[in-house]
C-alpha positions in Angstrom: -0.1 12.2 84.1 -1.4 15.7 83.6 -3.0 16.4 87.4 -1.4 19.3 89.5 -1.0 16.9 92.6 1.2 14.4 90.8 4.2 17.1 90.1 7.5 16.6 91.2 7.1 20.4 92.3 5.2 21.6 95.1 2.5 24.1 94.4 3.2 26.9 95.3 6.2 26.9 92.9 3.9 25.6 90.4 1.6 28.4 90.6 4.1 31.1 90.5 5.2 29.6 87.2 1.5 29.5 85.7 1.1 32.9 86.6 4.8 34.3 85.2 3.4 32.2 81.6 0.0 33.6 81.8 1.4 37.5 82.1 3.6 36.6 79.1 0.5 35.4 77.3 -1.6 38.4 78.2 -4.1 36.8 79.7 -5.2 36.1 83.3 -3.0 33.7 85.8 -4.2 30.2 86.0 -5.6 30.4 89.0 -8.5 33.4 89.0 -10.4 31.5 86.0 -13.9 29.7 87.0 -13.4 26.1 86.1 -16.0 24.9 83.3 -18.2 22.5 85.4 -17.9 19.0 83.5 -20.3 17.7 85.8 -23.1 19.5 84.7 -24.0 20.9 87.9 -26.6 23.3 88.3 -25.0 25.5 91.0 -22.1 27.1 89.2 -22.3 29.9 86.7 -23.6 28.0 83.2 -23.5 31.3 80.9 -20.2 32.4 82.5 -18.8 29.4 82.2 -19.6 28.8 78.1 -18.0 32.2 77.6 -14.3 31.3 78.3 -12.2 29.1 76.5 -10.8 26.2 77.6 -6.6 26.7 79.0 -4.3 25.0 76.2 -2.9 22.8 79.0 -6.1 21.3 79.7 -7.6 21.1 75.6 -8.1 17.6 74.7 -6.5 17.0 71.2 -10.2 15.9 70.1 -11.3 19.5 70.7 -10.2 20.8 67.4 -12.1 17.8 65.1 -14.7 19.5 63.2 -17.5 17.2 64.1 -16.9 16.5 67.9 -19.2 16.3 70.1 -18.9 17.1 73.9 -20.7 13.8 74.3 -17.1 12.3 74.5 -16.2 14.8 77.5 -19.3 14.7 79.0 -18.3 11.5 81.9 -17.6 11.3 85.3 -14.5 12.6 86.2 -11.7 9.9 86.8 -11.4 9.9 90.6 -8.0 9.7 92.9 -8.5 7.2 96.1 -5.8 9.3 97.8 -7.2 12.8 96.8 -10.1 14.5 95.3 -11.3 14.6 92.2 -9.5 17.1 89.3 -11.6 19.3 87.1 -9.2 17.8 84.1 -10.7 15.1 81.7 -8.1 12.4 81.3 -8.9 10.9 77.6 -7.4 7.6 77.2 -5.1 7.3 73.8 -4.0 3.9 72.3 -0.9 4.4 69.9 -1.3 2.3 66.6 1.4 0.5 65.1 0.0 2.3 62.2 1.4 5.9 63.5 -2.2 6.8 64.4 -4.1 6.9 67.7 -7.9 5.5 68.9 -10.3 6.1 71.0 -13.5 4.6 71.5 -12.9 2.6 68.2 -12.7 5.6 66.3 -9.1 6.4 64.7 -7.1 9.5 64.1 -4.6 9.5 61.6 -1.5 12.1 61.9 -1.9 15.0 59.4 1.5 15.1 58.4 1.6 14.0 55.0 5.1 13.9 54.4 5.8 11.2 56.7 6.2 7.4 54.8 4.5 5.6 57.7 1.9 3.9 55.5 -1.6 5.3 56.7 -4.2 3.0 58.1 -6.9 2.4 54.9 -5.8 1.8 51.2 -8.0 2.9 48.8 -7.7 -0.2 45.6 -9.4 0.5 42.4 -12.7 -1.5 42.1 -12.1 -4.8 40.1 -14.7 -6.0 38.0 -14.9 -9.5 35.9 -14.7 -9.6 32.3 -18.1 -10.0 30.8 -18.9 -11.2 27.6 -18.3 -14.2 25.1 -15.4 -16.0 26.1 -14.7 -15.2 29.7 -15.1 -17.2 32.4 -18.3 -15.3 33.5 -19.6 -16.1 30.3 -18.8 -20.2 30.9 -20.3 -19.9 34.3 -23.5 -19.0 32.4 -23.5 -21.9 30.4 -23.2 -24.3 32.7 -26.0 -22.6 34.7 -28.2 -22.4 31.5 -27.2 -26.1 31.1 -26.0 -26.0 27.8 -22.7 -28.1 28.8 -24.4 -31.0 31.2 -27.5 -31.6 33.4 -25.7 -33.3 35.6 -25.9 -31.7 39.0 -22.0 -33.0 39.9 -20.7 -32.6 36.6 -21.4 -28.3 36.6 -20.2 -28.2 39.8 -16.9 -29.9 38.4 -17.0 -27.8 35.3 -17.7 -24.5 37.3 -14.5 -25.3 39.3 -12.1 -25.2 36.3 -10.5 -22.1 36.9 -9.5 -23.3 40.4 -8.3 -26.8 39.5 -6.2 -25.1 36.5 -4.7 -22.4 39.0 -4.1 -25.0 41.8 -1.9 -27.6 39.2 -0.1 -24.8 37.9 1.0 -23.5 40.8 2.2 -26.5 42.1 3.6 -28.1 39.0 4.0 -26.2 35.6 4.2 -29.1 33.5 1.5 -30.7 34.3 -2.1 -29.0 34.0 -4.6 -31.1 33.4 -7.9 -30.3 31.9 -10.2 -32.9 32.9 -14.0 -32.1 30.8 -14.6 -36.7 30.9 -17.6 -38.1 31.9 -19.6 -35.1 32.1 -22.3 -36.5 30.1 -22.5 -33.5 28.2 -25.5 -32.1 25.8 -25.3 -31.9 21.8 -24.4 -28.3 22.3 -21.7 -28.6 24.5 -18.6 -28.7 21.5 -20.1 -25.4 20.3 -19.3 -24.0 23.8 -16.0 -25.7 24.2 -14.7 -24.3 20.6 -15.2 -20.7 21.7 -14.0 -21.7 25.1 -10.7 -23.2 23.8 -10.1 -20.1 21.3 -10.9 -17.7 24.0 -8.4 -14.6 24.5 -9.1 -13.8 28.0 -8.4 -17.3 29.5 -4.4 -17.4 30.2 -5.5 -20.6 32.1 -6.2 -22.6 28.8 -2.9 -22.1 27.8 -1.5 -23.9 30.5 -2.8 -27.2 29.1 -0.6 -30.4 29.0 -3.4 -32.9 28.9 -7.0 -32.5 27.9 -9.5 -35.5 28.7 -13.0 -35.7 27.0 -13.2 -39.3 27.9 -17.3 -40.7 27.8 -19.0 -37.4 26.0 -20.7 -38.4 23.1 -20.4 -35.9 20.1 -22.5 -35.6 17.2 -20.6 -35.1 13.9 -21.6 -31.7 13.3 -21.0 -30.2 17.0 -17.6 -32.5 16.7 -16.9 -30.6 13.3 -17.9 -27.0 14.3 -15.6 -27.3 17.4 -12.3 -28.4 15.7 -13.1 -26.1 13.0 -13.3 -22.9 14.9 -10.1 -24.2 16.8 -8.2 -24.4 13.5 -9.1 -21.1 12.1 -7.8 -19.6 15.5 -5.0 -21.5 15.6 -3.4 -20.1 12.3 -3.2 -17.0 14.0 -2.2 -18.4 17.7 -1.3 -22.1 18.9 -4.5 -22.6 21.0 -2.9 -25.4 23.2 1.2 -24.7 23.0 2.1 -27.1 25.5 -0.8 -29.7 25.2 0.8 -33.0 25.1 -1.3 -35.5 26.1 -5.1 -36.0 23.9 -7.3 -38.4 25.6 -10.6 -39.2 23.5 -11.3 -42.6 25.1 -14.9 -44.2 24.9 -16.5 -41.3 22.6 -18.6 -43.6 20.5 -16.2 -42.5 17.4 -16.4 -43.9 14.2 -14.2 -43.9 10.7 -15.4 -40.5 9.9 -14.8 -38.7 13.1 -11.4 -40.3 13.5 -10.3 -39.0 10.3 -12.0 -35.6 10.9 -9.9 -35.4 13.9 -6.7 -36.0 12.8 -7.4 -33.7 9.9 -7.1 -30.8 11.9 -4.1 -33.1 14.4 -2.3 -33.5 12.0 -3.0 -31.2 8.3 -2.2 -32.7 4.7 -0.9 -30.8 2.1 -3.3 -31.5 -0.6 -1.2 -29.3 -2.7 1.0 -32.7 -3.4 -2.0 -34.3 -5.5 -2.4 -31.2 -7.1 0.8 -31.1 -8.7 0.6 -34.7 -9.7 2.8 -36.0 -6.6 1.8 -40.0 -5.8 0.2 -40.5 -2.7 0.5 -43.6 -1.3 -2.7 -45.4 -0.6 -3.3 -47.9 2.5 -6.8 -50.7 1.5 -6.5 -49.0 -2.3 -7.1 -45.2 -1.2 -5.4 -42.5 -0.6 -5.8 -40.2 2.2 -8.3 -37.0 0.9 -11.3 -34.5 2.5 -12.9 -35.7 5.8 -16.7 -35.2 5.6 -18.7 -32.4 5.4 -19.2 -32.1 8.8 -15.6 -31.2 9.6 -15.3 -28.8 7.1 -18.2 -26.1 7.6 -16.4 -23.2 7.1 -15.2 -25.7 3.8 -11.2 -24.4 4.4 -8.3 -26.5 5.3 -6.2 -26.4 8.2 -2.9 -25.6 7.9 -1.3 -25.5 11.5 -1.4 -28.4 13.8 -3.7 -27.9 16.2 -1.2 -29.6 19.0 2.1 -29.4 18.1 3.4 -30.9 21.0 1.2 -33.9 21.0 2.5 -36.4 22.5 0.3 -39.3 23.4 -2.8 -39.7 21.2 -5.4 -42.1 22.9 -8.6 -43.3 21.2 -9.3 -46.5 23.4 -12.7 -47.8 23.9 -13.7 -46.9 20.9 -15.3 -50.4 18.4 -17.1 -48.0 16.5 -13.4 -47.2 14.7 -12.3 -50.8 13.5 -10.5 -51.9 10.1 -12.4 -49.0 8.4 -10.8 -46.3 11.2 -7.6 -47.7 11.4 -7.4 -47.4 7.5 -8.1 -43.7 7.6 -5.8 -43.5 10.4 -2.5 -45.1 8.8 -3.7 -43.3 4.9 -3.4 -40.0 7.3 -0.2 -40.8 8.8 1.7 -42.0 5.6 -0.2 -38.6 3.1 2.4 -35.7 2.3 2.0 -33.6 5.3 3.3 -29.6 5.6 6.4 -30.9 7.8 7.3 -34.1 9.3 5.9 -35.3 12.5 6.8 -38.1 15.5 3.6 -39.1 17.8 5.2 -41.1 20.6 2.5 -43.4 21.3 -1.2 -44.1 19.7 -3.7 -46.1 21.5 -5.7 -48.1 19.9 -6.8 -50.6 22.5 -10.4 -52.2 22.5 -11.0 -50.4 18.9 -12.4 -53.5 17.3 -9.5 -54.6 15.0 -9.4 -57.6 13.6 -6.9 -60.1 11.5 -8.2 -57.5 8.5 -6.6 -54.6 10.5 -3.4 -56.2 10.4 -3.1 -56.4 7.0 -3.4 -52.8 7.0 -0.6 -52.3 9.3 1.5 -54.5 7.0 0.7 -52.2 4.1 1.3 -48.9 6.3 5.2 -50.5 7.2 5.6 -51.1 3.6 4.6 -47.3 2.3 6.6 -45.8 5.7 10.2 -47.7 4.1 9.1 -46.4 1.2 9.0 -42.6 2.4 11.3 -42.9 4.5 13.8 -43.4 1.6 12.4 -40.1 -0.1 12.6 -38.3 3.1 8.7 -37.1 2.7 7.1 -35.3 5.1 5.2 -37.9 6.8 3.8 -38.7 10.4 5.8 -41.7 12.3 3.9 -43.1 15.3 7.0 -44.7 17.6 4.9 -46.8 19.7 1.0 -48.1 18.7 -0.6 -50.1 21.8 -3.5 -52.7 20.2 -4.5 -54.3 23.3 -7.8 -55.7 23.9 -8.5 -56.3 19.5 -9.3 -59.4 18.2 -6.3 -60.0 16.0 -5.6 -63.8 16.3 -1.9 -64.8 17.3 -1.4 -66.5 13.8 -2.3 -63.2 11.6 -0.1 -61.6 14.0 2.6 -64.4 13.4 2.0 -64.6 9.5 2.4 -60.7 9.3 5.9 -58.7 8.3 6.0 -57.6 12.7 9.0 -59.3 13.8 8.1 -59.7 17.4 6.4 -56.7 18.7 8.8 -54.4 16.5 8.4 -53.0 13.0 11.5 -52.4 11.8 13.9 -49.5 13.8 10.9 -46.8 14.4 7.8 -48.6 14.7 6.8 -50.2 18.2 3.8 -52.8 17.9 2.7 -53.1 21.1 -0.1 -56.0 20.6 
């Protein structure tokens, strides 16, 4: 591979030949030039040997790299068993699958640019995280300032959200669940979750089908501010498109946040009693204004907030009783801004009594009514009442034939 003594030629030939190319070169045959001593041996001529250049059959490909050194020649010699040694370096080459070569781990790329071998290195522009308010950054310093939860499990749950969303969507579209229950979360943690929900730079929140914030006790206010800065975002853009699924089980909610909820769920149009339009009234009131609390910006929705709600579950919750499920059924049966189904309603463990049923009686009375005049009213299919402590002869004595009210009301009890 390179040495004189393994030609195919003998040398004599072989040395005619060097000298016939060196007289064409102008320049002196091959053999009357003074090898360079790569040994480093003290006996031949150093200063005559530095002044002549190196024969182009014996220049290493290295030789012409701007910053080599001769510490990459300067080795013993490789040695033949069967012969002696040759004044030629051999330098080992590796071909890459790359189209480049290495030695000595370093790497040597071809120059040739018009070739579409891809080169060894990419250079990728440097990506940076979005900073600011709204950004998952920004979340991640929340939870660290503990302004969600002090509960060590719970940020670590909570600082995994992006992961858990990415990982259901990728394996199943239609069902991304954003699970924020029994985090035991502070007073300000719905002022974090509004701006989270309405944020622009999370494509992951719109991947929602079910959001859970089963166990997290809400004050009023933080309860109001969230669902308020939710509603005036989402009369410019649905914040949750595809949500179908609403769990608020075991939230210590009462008449007033109930109603406050399904204020923004599900908005009136309190234009009707405006223009003089009867609204029909469940316990001798008609649906109205939830409290201040829910209103601190002291404007109405007009967008549902879910449009694709689907199941609506309030379990757990005795603080609601008669007095919630009155506000709930005045809601359903006000004039609404279009006419909307909710499969199922949970109600189970709410506190409802025999009282509570008299409600429902009046609400299937005033949803005939509308029915008839085609108003633009919310029908809940299917209303589960497990767990209340209704008595089997209110039940009995009631208009419910069986567990069904009439063709579009399921009483599930």
């Amino acid at each position: 591979m390179g040495c004189k003594e393994s030609s195919l030629r003998s040398p004599d030939v072989k040395k005619k030949d060097d000298e016939l190319e060196a007289k064409k070169a102008g320049s002196k045959p091959v053999g009357t030039e003074t090898p360079i001593n790569l040994d480093g041996d003290s006996s031949n001529d150093a200063p005559h040997s530095k002044s002549l250049p190196l024969n182009g059959r014996t220049r290493s490909p290295l030789s012409e790299r701007p910053h080599g050194s001769l510490e990459l020649f300067m080795r013993e010699p490789l040695l033949d068993e069967r012969g002696p040694s040759n004044d030629m370096q051999l330098v080992p080459f590796l071909a890459n699958e790359e189209g480049g070569f290495r030695i000595d781990d370093e790497y040597i790329l071809p120059s040739d640019s018009s070739t579409s071998t891809p080169l060894l290195f990419r250079i990728e522009p440097l990506r940076r995280a979005q900073t600011g308010e709204g950004t998952w950054e920004w979340w991640y310093d929340q939870v660290e300032n503990l302004r969600i939860t002090k509960d060590n499990s719970s940020r670590a749950r909570l600082q995994d959200i992006p992961n858990r969303l990415t990982r259901q969507y990728d394996a199943k579209k239609d069902q991304v669940e954003l699970d924020l229950g029994w985090c035991y979360m502070e007073r300000s943690a719905p002022y974090v979750l509004g701006r989270l929900f309405v944020s622009l730079y999370l494509r992951e929140i719109r991947w929602v089908t079910s959001l859970r914030l089963d166990g997290n006790y809400f004050t009023d206010d933080g309860f109001g501010n969230m669902l308020a800065v939710m509603g005036v975002a989402n009369e410019s853009k649905t914040v949750f498109p595809l949500l179908k699924n609403l769990y608020l089980n075991n939230m210590n909610l009462d008449h007033r946040s109930v109603y406050g909820i399904l204020f923004y769920v599900f908005p009136l149009d309190l234009s009707c009693a405006a223009r003089g339009t009867q609204v029909p009234r469940i316990a001798g009131k008609a649906a109205g204004l939830p409290a201040e609390a829910y209103m601190p910006f002291h404007g109405a929705p007009h967008a549902p907030l879910f449009p694709s709600l689907e199941v609506l579950s309030l379990c757990d919750n005795p603080g609601i009783g008669n007095n919630g499920l009155a506000e709930i059924l005045r809601c359903f049966v006000a004039p609404h801004y279009e006419r909307r189904i909710l499969p199922v309603l949970d109600l189970s463990r709410c506190g409802l009594d025999e009282v509570g049923v008299g409600y429902i009686n009046e609400f299937l009375e005033q949803l005939r009514i509308a029915e008839k005049r085609r108003d633009y009213i919310v029908v809940p299919r299917r209303v589960v009442l497990f767990g209340n402590r209704h008595s089997s002869n209110s039940s009995s004595r009631s208009n419910v034939d069986g567990n069904t009210a009439g063709t579009d009301v399921t009483l599930v009890m």
